[in-house]
N, C-alpha and C positions, 0 to 999 in steps of 0.2 A: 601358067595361064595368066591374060591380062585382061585385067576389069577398067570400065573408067569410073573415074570417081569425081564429084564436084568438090574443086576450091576454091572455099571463100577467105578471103583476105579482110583484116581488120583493122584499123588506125597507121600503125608505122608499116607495118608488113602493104599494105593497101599503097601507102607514099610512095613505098621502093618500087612496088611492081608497076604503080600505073591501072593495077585492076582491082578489081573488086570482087572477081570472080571468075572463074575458066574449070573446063573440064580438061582433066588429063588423061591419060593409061597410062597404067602402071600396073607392077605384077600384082595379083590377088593375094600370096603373102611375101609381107614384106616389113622390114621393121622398122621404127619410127623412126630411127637415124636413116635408114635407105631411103625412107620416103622424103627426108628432107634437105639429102642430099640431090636428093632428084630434082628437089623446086629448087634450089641454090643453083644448080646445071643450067636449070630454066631462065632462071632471076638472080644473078652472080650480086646483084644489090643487097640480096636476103641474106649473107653470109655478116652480115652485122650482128642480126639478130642472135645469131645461133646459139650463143650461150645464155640465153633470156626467154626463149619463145618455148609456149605450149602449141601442141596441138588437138584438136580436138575429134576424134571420131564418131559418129551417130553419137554427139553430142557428149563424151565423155570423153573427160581427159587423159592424154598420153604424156607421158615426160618423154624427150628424147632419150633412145639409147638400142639396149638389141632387144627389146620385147617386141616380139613378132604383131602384127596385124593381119588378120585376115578380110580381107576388104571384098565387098561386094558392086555387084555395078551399081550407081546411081549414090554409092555412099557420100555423103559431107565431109569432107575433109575442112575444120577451119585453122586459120593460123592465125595465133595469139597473144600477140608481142606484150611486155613487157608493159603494165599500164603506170603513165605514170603521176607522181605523186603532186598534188594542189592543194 
């Protein structure tokens, strides 16, 4: 089954895409590596990121990898590069 979910984009993730925000579908479980493969599909820019970025679901954080997600419609999805140091 597919849900959509909101994502928002922040600092460098935000530069590559050009957004700030978009709703996508995507399947209701899925795990943090699928679901970031999936924007990298989207935004081939994001594939910089990949070894640096968090994601964040209803507001808690995911590390990339195969920990499943069960997502609901209307969830937040953020993505959360790498902040850096000043």
């Amino acid at each position: 089954m597919n849900t959509e979910v909101s994502v928002l984009y922040f600092a460098k993730s935000a530069e590559l895409t050009g957004l700030k925000a978009e709703n996508i579908t995507v399947p209701s479980n899925i795990t943090s590596l699928q679901l970031w493969q999936d924007l990298e599909n989207r935004h081939p820019r994001l594939s910089v990121l990949r070894d640096q970025v968090v994601l964040a679901v209803r507001q808690e954080y995911v590390p990339l990898g195969a920990q499943l997600l069960t997502l609901r419609q209307g969830d937040e999805v953020a993505i959360i590069p790498p902040l850096s140091g000043g």
